[in-house]
C-alpha positions as CSV (number, residue, x, y, z in Angstrom):
1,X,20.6,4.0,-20.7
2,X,19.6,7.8,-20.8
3,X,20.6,10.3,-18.7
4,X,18.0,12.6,-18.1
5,X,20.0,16.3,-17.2
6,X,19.1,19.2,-15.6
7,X,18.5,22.6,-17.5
8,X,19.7,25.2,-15.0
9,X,21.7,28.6,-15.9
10,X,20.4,28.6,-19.4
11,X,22.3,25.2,-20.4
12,X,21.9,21.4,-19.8
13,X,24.4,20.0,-17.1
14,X,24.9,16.2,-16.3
15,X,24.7,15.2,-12.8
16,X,28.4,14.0,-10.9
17,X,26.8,12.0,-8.1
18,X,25.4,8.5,-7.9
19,X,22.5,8.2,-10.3
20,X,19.1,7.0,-9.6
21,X,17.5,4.6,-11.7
22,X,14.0,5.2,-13.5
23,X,11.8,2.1,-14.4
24,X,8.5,1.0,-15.6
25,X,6.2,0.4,-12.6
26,X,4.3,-2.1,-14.2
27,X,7.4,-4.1,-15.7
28,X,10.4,-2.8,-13.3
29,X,11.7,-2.3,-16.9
30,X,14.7,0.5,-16.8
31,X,13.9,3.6,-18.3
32,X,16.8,6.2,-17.7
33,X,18.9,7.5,-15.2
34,X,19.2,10.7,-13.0
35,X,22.2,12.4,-11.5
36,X,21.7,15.3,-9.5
37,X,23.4,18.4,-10.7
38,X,25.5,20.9,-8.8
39,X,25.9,24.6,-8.8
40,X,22.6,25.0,-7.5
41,X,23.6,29.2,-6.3
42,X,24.2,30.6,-9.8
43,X,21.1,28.7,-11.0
44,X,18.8,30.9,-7.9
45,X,20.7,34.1,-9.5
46,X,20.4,33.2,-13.1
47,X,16.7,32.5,-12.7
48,X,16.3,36.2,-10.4
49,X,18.6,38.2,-12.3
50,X,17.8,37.1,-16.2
51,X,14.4,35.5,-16.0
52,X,12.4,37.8,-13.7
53,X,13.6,40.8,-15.5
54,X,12.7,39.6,-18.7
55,X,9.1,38.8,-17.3
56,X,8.5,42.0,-15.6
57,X,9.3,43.8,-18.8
58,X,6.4,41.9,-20.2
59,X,2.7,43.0,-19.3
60,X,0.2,40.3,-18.3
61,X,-1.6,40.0,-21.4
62,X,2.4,39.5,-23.3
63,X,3.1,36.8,-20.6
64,X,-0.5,35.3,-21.3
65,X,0.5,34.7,-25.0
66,X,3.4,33.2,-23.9
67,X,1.2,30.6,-22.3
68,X,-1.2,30.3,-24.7
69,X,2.0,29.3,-27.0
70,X,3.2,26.8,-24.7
71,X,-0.1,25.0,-24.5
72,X,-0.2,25.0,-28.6
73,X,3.2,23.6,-28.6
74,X,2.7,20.9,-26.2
75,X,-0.8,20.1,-27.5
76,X,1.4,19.0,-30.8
77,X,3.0,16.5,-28.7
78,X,0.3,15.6,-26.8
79,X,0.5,11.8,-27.8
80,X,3.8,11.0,-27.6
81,X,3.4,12.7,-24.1
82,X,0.4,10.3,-23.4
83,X,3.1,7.5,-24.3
84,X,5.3,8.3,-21.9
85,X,3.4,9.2,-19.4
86,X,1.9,5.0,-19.4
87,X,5.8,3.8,-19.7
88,X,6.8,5.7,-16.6
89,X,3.8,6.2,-14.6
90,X,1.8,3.4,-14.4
91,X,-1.0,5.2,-16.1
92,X,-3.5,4.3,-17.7
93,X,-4.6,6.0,-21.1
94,X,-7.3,7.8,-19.7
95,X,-5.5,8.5,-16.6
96,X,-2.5,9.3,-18.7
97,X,-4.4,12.3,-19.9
98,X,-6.0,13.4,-16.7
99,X,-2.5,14.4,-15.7
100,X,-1.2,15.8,-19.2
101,X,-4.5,17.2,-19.9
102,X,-4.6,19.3,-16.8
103,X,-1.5,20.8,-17.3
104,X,-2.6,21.7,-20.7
105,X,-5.9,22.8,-19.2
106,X,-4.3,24.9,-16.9
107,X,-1.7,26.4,-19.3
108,X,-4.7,27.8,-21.6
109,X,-7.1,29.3,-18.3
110,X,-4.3,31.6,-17.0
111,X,-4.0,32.5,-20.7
112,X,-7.4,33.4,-20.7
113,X,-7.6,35.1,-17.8
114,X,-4.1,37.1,-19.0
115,X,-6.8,38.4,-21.4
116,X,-9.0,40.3,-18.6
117,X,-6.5,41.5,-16.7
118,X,-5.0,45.4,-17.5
119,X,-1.5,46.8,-19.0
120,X,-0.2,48.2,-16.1
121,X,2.7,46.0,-13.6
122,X,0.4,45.1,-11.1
123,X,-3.3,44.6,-10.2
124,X,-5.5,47.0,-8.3
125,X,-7.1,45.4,-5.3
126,X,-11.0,47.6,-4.7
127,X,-11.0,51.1,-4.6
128,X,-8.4,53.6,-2.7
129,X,-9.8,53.8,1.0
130,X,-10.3,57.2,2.9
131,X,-7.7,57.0,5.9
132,X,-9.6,60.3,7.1
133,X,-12.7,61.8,6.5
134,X,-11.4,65.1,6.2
135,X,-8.6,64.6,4.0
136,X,-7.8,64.0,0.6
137,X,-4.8,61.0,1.6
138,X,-5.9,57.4,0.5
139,X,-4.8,54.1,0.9
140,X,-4.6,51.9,-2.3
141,X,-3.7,48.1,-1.9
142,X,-2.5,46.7,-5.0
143,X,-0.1,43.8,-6.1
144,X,3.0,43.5,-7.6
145,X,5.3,40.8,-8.7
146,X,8.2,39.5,-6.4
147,X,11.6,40.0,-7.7
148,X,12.9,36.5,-6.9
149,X,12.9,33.4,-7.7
150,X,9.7,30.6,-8.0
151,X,10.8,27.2,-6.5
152,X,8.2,24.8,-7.6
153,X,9.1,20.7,-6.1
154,X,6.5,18.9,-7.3
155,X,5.0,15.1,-6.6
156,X,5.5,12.0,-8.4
157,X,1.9,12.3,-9.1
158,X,1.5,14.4,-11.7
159,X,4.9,15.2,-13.4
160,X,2.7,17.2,-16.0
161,X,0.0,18.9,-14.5
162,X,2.1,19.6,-11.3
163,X,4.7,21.1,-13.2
164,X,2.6,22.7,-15.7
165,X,0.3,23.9,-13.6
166,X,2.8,25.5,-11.0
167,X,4.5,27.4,-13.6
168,X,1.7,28.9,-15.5
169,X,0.4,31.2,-12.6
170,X,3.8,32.0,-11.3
171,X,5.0,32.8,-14.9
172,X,1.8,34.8,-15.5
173,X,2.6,36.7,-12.0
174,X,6.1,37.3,-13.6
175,X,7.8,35.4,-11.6
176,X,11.0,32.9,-13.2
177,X,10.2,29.6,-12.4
178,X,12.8,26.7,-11.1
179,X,10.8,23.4,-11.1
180,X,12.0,20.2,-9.3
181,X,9.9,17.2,-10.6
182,X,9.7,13.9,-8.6
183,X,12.3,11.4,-9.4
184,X,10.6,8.3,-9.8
185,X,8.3,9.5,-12.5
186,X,11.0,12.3,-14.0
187,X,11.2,11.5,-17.9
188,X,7.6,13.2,-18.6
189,X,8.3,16.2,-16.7
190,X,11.9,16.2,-18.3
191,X,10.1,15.9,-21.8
192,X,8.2,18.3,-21.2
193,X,10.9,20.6,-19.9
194,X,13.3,19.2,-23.3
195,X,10.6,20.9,-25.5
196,X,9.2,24.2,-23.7
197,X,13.6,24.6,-23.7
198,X,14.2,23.6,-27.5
199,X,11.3,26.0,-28.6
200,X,13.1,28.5,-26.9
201,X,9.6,30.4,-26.3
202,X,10.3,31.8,-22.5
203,X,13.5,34.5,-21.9
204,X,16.2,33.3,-20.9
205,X,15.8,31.8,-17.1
206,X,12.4,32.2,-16.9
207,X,12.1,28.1,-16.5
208,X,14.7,26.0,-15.3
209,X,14.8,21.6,-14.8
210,X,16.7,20.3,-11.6
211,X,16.5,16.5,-11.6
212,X,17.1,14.3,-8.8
213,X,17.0,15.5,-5.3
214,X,17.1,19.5,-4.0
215,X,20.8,19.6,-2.4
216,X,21.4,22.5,-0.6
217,X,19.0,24.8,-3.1
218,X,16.5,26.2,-0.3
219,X,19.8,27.2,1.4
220,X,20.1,30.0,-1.9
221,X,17.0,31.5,-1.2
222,X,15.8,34.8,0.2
223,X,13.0,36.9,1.3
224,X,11.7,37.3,-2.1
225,X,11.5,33.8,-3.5
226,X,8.6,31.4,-3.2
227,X,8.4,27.7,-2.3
228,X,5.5,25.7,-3.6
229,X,6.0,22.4,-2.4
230,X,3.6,19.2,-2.8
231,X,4.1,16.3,-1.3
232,X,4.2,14.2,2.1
233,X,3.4,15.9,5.6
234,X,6.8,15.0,7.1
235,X,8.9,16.4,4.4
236,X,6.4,19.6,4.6
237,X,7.4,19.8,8.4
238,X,11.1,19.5,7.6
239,X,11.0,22.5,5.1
240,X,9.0,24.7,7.7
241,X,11.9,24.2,9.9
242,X,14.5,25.0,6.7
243,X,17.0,28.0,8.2
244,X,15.9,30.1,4.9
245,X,12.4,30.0,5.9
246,X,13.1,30.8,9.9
247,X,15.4,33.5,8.7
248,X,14.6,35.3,5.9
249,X,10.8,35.1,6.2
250,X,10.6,32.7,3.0
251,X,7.1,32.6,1.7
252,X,6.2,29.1,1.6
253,X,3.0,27.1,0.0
254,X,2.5,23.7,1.1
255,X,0.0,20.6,0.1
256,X,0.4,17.7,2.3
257,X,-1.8,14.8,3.5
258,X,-5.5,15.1,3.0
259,X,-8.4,12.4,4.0
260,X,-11.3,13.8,2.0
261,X,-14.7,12.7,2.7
262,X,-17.5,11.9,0.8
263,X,-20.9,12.4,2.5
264,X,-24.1,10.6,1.7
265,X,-26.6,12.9,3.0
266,X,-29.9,11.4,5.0
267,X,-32.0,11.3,1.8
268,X,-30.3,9.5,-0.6
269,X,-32.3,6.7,-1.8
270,X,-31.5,3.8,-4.3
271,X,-32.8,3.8,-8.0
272,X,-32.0,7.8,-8.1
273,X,-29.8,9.6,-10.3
274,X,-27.5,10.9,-7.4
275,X,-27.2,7.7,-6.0
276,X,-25.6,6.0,-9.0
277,X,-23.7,9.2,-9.4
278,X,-22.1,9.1,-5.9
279,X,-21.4,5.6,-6.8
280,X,-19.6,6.4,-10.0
281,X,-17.9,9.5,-7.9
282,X,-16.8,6.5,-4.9
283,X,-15.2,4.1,-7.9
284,X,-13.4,7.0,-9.7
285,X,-11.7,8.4,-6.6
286,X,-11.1,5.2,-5.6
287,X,-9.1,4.1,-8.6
288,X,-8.8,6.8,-11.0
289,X,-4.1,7.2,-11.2
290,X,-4.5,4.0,-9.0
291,X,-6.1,6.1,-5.6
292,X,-2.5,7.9,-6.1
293,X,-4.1,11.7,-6.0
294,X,-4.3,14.3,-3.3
295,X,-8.0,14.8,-4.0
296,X,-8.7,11.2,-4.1
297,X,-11.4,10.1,-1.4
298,X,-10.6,8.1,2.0
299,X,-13.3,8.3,4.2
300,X,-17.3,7.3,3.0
301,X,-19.4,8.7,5.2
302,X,-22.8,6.3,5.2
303,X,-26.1,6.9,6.5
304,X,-26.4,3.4,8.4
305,X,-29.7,2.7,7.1
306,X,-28.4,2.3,3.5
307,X,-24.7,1.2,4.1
308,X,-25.5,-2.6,3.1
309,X,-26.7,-1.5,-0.2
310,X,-24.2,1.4,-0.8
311,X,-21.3,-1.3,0.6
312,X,-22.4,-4.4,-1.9
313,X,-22.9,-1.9,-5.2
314,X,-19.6,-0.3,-4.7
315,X,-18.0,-3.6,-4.0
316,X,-19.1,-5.0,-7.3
317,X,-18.0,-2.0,-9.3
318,X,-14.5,-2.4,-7.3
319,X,-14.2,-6.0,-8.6
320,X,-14.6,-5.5,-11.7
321,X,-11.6,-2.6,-11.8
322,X,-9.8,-5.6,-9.8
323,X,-10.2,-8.0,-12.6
324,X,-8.7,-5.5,-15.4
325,X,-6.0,-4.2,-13.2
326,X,-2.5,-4.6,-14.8
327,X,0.3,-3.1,-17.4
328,X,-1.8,0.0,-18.6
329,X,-0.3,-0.8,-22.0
330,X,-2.7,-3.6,-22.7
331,X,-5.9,-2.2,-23.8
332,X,-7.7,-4.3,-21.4
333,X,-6.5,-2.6,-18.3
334,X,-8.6,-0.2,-16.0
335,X,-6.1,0.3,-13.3
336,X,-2.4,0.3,-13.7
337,X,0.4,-0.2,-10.7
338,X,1.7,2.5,-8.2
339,X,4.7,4.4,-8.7
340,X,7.1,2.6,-6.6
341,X,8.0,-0.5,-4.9
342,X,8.1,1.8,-1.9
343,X,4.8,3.4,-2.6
344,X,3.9,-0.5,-2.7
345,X,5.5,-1.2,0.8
346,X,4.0,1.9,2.5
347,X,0.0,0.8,1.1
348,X,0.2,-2.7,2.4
349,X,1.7,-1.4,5.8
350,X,-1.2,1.3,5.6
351,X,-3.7,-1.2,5.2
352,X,-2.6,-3.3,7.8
353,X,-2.8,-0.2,10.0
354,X,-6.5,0.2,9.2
355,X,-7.4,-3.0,9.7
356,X,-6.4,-2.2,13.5
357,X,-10.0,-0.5,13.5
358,X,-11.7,-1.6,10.4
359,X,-12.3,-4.9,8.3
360,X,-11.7,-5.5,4.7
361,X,-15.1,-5.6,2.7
362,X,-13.5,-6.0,-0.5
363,X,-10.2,-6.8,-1.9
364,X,-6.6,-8.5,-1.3
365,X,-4.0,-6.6,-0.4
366,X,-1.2,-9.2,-0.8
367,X,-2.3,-10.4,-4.3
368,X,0.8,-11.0,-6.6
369,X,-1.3,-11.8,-9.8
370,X,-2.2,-9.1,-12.4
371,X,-3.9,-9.0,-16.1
372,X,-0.9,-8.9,-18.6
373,X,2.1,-8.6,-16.1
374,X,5.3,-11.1,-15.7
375,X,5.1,-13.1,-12.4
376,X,6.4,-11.1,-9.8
377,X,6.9,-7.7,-11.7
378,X,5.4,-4.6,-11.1
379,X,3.8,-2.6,-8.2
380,X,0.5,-3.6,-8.1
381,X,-2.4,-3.3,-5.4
382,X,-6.2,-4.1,-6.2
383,X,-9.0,-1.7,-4.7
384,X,-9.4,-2.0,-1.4
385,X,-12.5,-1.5,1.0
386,X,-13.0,-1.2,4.4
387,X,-15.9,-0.8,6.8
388,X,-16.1,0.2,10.8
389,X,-18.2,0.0,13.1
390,X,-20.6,2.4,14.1
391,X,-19.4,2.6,17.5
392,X,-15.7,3.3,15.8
393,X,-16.3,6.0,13.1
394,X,-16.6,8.5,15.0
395,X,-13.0,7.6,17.3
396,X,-10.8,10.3,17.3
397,X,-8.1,7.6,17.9
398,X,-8.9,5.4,14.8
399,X,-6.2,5.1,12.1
400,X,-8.6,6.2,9.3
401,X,-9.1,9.3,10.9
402,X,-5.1,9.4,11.2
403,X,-3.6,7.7,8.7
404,X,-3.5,8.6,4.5
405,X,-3.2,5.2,2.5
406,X,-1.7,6.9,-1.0
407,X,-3.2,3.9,-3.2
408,X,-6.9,2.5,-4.1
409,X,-8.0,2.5,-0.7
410,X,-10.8,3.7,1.3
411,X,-13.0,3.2,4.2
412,X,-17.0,3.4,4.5
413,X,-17.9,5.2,7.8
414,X,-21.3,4.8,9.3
415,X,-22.6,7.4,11.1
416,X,-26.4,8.6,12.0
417,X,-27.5,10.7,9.0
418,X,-27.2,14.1,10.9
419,X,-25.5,17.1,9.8
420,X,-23.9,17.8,13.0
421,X,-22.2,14.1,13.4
422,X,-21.2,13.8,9.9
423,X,-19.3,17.6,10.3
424,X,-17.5,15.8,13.6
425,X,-16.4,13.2,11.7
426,X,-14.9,14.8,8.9
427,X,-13.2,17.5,11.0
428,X,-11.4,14.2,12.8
429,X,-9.3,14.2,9.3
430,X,-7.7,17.2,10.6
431,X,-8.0,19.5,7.4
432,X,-8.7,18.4,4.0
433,X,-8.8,19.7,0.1
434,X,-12.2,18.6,-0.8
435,X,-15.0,16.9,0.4
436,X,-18.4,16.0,-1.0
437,X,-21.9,16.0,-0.2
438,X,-24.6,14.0,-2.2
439,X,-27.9,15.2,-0.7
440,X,-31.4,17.0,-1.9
441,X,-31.9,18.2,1.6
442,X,-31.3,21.9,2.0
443,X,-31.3,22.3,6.1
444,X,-28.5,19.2,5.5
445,X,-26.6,21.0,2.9
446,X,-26.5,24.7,4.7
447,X,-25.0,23.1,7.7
448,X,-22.2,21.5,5.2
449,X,-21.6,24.7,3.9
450,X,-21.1,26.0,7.7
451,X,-20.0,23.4,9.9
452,X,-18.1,20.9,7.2
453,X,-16.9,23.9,5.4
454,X,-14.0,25.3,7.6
455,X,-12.5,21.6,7.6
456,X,-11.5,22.0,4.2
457,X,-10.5,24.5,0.7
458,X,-13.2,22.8,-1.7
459,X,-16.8,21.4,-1.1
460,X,-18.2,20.0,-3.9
461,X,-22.4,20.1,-3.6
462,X,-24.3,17.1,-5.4
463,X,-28.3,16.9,-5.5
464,X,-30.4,15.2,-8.2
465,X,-31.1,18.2,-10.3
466,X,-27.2,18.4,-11.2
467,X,-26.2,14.6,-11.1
468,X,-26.8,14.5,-14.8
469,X,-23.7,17.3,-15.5
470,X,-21.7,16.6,-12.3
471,X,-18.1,16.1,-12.5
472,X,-15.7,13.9,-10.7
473,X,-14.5,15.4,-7.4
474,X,-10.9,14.8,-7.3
475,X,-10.8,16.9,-10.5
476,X,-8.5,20.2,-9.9
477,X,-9.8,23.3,-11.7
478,X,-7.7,26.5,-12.4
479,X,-10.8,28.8,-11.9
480,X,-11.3,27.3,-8.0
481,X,-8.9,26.9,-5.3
482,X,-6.7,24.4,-4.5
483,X,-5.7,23.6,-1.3
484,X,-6.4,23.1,2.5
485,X,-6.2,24.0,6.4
486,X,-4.4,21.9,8.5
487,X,-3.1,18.4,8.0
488,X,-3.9,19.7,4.1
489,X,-0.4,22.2,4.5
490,X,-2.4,25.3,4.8
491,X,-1.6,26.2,1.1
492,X,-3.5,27.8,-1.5
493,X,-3.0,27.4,-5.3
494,X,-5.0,28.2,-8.2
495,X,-8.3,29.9,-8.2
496,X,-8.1,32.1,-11.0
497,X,-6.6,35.6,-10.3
498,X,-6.5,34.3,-6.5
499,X,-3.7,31.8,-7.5
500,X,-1.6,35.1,-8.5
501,X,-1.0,36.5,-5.2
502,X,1.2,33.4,-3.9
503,X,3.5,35.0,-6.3
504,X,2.9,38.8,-5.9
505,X,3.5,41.1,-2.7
506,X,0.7,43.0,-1.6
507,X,1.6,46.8,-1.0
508,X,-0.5,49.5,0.3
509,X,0.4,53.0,-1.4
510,X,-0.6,56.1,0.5
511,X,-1.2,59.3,-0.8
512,X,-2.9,61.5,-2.5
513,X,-6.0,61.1,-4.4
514,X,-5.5,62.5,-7.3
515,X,-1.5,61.4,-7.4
516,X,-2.9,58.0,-6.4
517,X,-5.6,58.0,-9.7
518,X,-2.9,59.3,-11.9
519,X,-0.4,57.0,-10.6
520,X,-2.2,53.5,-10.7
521,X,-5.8,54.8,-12.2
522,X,-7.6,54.2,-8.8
523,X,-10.7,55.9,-7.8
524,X,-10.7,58.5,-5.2
């Protein structure tokens, strides 16, 4: 079986501990193993003292090309990526390329934007300020890169476009990058890691692999690296508590849990094109990398006057998905597995936790039976809808309001058709990454913008004149922020040149005008 290594201090090292096996969701199939690697310390100083010097000594627009040619490399091995990404994920084609896509995607806008941004080593933020009216001392903020290290531990997800993704804006901000992918669904993002190394494109410890779990490397860091984790709330909680990050001050980005919401607004009608779209949006989210995506939608938020008919249409959709779900490599087959037998365990438990305050309106969480699969093999969970009551969707206690099922699942809310109960229910969720509104009604819409708006770090608007163009929801793009208050980790990633400044130190310089225009070419 292969072993897939880590690529740490400029070389590949095999792991010495007990290795973890990687398998085919769908078949439990064997795939390769993982052994963690050691000598985790001179890895944090290879990557600060080679690979951030390297990148400094580049200006944005030279580290721009550099990810323009790593998007044209991996473009070349795009298929064989795709492959890959159905043997060890579970994926679908389609959702095969939604992950390898976006990191591609995301690769080629901070390349682009490398393009606007100037020659100098940092970025001008406004004009200088007067500090005085009557003298000639200003204040100019700019930013400029951090001279540590870039920790990026990613979710089992998206081993591309996590990976990808991370390392594009923290390479752009000239920061080395150390990327720890997911075990279970390793052998993309070790792939993709094999060729960006082989091409030999970034200096020397700009980019480094560690397979397998993180060891003792947060105890390495400092004040001047950065931590972008993603992943589960609990394991969030345990790095806010790390020793490095109490003592040193360690600048940490999280994304955690996150029950988005999709509201139906009061005027949404049958027979309209926003109404089939929101149904199209509901099935997508619903199944789209098997419900196994941050941005995926949990909570439906109904008006109760057209729940039946919202309910039945969705169900139907749902079914058919059921029918074709099954080893993605058949042609046949919309939705693939999960990623684990314990991502498995943990849905059913979930939905048996939901059911404490909602029914099932539509599928069977303990079916064993799947389109192309052995008996008994593979990870699989149909769709699966509930409904509460009235009375209950607007409980702060209820376990839908709580609790994030990471599969196909979701749970159709009733509520009034107001503004101001549909923005209490969502803020139950405690913090989300995006939520959606489907309505023509301005008055409805302004009060989303206001009231559902602080609840989360994306609101997606839907009305009939767009439906035509509208895109998906739980699609992530570079130019818009990605992230969420609260139960969502408080984290902030992407958004264009706003995704730069997780990896830059903001610095005031004070002094004179003219020295300050000469200096960094502000304006007095």
């Amino acid at each position: 079986m292969r072993v897939l290594d880590s690529y740490l201090s400029g070389s590949w090292k095999s792991g010495s501990a007990a290795p973890a096996t990687v398998v085919n969701p769908a078949t439990e199939a064997p795939l390769a193993s993982v052994a963690p690697a050691r000598e985790l310390a001179d890895a944090v100083g290879f990557g600060r003292d080679r690979g951030g010097p390297a990148l400094r000594a580049l200006s944005f627009r030279q580290r721009g090309a550099l990810l323009a040619d790593l998007a044209k490399l991996l473009h070349g091995h795009r298929e064989a990526l795709l492959d890959l990404s159905v043997a060890s994920g579970g994926n679908t084609r389609g959702d095969a390329k939604f992950d390898v896509d976006g990191g591609l995607g995301v690769l080629a806008a901070y390349a682009e934007l490398a393009e606007t941004l100037p020659e100098s080593a940092w970025l001008l933020e406004g004009d200088a300020a007067v500090l005085v009216r009557t003298s000639k001392v200003r204040a100019q903020h700019l930013l400029v890169p951090r001279h540590g290290l870039a920790v990026h531990i990613n979710a089992f997800n998206f081993p591309a476009w996590g990976m990808l993704g991370k390392a594009a804006v923290a390479l752009l901000a000239g920061m080395p990058v150390l990327a720890k992918p997911a075990t279970s669904t390793s052998a993309l993002a070790h792939r993709i890691a094999e060729l960006i190394v082989d091409a030999k494109l970034l200096p020397p410890g700009a980019f480094q692999l560690l397979m397998g779990p993180a060891q003792d490397l947060l105890d390495h860091l400092g004040p001047q690296d950065v931590v972008a984790f993603t992943g589960g709330a609990e394991t969030a909680a345990r790095l806010r508590q790390h020793p490095a990050v109490l003592r040193h001050g360690l600048r940490l980005n999280v994304e955690a849990d996150s029950l988005n919401a999709v509201v139906l607004g009061p005027d949404l009608a049958e027979g309209t094109l926003l109404w089939d779209l929101a149904l199209r949006d509901a099935t997508i989210e619903l199944t789209q990398k098997t419900g196994q995506k941050c941005t995926a939608t949990r909570r439906l938020l109904i008006p109760e006057a057209i729940l039946p008919a919202f309910r039945d249409a969705l169900a139907e959709r749902l079914a058919d998905t059921a029918s074709k779900t099954g080893d993605p490599a058949s042609k046949a087959v919309k939705m693939g597995p999960l990623s684990t037998a314990q991502q498995l365990a943990d849905a059913r438990s979930g939905v048996a936790r939901l059911q404490q305050h909602a029914r099932i309106v539509h599928g069977d969480p303990q079916r064993h039976a799947f389109l192309d699969v052995p008996a008994g093999k593979g990870f699989f969970l149909e769709p699966i809808l509930l409904e509460a009551d009235p009375a209950r969707a607007a409980d702060p206690h209820a376990s839908f309001h709580a609790l994030e099922v990471f599969g196909p699942v979701a749970t159709l809310l009733p509520y009034d058709g107001s503004a101001s109960a549909a923005a209490r229910i969502v803020a139950l969720g405690g913090g989300s990454l995006v939520s959606t509104v489907y309505s023509d009604d301005r008055e409805f819409v302004a009060h989303a913008v206001t009231d559902i708006g602080p609840q989360l770090g994306r609101l997606v608007l839907n009305d009939e004149k767009s439906a035509a163009g509208a895109f998906s929801p739980g699609g992530v793009f570079p130019q818009a922020n990605h992230g969420g208050p609260g139960r969502a980790g408080g984290g902030a990633e992407l958004g264009g040149r706003l995704g730069l400044e997780l990896y830059m130190q903001r610095l005031a310089v004070q002094g004179g005008a003219s020295q300050l225009a000469r200096l960094l070419g502000s304006k007095a």
